[in-house]
N, CA, C and O atoms as CSV, one atom per row, in Angstrom:
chain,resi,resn,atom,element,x,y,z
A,1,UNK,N,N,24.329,10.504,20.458
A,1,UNK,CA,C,24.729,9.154,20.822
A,1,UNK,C,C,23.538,8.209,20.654
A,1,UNK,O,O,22.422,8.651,20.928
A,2,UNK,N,N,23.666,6.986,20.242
A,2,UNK,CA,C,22.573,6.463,19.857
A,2,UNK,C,C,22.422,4.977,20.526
A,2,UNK,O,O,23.280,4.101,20.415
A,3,UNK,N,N,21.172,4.836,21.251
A,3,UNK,CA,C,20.838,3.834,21.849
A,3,UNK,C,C,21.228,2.597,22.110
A,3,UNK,O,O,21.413,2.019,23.181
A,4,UNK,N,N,21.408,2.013,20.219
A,4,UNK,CA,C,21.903,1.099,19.791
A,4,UNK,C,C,22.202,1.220,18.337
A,4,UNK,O,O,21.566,1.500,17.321
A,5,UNK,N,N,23.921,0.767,18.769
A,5,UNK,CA,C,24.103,0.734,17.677
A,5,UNK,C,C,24.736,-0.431,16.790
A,5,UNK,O,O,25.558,-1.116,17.399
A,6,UNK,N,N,24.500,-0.778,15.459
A,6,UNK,CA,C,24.676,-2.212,15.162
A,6,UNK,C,C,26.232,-1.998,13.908
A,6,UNK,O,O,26.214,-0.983,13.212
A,7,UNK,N,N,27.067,-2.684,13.794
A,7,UNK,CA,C,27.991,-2.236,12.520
A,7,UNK,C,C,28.548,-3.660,12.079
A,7,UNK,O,O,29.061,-4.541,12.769
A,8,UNK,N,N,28.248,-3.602,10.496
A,8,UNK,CA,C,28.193,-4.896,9.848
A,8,UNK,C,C,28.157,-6.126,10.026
A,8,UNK,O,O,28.993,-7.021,9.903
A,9,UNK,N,N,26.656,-6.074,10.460
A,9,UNK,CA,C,25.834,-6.954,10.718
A,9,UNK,C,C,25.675,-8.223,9.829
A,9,UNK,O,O,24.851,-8.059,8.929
A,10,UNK,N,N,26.195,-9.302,9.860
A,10,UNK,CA,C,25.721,-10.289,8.434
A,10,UNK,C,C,25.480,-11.772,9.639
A,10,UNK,O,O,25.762,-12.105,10.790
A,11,UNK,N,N,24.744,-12.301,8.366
A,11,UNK,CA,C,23.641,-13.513,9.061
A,11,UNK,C,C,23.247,-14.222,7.853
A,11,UNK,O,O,22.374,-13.981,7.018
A,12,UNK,N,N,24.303,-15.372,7.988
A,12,UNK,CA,C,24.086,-16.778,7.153
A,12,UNK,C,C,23.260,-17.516,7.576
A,12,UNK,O,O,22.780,-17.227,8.673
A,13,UNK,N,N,22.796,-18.705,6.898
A,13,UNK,CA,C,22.562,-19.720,7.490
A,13,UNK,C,C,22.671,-21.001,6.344
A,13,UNK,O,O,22.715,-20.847,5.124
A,14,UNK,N,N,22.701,-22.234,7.046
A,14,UNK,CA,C,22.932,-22.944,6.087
A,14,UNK,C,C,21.733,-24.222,5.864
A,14,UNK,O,O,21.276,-24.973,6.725
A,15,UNK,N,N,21.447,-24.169,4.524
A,15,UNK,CA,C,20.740,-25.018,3.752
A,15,UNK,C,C,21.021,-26.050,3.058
A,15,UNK,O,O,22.233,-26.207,2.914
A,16,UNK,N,N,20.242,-26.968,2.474
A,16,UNK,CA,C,20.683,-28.202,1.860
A,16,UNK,C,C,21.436,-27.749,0.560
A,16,UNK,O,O,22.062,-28.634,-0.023
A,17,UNK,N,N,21.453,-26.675,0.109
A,17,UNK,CA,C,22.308,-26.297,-0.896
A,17,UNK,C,C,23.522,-25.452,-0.909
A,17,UNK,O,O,24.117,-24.954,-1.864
A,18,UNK,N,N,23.794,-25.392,0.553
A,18,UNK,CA,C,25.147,-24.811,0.686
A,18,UNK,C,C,24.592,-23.470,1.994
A,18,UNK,O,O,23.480,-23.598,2.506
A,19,UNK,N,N,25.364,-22.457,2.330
A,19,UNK,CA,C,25.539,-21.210,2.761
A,19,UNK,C,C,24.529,-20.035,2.200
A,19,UNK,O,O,24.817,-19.335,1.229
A,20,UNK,N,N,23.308,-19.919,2.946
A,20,UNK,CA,C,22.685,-18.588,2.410
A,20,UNK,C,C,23.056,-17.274,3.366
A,20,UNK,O,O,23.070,-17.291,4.597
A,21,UNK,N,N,23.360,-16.102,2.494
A,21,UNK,CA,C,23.635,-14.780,3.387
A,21,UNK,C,C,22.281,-14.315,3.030
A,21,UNK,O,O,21.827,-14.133,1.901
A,22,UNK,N,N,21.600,-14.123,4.393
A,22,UNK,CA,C,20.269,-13.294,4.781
A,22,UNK,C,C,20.600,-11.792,4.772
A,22,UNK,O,O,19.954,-10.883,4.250
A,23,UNK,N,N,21.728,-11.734,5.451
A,23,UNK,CA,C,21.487,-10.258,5.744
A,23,UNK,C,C,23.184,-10.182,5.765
A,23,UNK,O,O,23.963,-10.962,6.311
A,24,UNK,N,N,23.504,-8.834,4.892
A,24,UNK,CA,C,25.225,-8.760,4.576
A,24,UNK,C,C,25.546,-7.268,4.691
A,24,UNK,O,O,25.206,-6.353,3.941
A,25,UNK,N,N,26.387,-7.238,5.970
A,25,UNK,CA,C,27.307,-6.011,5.957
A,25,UNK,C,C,26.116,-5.069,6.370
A,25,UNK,O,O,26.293,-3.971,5.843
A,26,UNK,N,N,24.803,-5.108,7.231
A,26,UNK,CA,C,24.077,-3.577,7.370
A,26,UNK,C,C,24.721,-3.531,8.936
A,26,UNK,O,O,25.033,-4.322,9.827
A,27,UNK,N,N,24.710,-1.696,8.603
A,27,UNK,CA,C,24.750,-0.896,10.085
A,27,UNK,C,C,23.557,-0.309,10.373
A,27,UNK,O,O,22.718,-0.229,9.475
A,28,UNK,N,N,23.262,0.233,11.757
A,28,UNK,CA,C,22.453,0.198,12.074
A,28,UNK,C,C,22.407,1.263,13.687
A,28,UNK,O,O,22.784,1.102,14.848
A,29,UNK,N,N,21.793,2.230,12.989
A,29,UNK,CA,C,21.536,3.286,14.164
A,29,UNK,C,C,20.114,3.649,14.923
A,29,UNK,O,O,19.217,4.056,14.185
A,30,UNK,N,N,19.854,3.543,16.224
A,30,UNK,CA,C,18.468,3.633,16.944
A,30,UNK,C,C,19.058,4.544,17.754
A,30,UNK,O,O,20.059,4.316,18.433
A,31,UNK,N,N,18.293,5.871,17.690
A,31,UNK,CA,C,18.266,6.848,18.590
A,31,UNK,C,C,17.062,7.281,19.767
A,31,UNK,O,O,15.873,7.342,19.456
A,32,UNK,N,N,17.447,7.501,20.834
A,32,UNK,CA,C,16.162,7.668,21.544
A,32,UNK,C,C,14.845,8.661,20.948
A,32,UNK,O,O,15.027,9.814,20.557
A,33,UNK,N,N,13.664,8.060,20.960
A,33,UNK,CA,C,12.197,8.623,20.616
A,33,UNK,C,C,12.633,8.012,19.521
A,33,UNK,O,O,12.554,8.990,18.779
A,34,UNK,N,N,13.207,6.790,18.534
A,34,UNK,CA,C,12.834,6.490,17.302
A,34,UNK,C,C,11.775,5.219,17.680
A,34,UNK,O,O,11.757,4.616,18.753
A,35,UNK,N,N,11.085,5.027,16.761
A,35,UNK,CA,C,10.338,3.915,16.463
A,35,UNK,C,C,10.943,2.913,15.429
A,35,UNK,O,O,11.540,3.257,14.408
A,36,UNK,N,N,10.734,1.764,15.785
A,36,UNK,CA,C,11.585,0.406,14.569
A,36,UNK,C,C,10.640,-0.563,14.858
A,36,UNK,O,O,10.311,-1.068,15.932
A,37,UNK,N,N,10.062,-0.833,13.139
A,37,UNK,CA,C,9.699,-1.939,13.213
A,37,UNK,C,C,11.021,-2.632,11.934
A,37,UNK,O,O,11.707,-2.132,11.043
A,38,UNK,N,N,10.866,-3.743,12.401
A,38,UNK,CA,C,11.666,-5.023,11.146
A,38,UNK,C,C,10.126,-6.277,11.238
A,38,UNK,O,O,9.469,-6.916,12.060
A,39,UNK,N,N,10.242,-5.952,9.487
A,39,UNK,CA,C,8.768,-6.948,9.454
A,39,UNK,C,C,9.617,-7.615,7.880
A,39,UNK,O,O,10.162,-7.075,6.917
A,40,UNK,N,N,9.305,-9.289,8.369
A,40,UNK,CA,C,9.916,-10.145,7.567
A,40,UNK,C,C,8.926,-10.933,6.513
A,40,UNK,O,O,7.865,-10.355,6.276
A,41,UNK,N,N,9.127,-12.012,5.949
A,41,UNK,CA,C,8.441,-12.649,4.999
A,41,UNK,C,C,7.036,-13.116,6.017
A,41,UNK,O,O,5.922,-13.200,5.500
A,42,UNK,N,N,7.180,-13.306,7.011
A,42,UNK,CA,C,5.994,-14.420,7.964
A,42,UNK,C,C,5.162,-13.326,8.622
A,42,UNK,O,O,4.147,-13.520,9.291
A,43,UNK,N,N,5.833,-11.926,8.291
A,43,UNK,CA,C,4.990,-11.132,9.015
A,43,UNK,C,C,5.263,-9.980,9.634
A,43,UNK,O,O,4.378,-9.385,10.249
């Protein structure tokens, strides 16, 4: 069983040129003793 769990995950946002999809359709499993990093463009 897992800690957290994420299922199709998507994340628009919107810009002067319309609708950007950042992030489309991920799932996402964290089980206890895992380690997670998420490291983006800034860092």
């Amino acid at each position: 069983m897992s800690l957290l769990e994420i299922r199709n995950l998507s994340v628009d946002f919107q810009t002067a040129h319309g609708l950007f999809r950042a992030v489309d359709a991920v799932d996402l499993d964290i089980d206890e003793g895992d380690l997670v990093a998420i490291v983006g463009e800034s860092g």
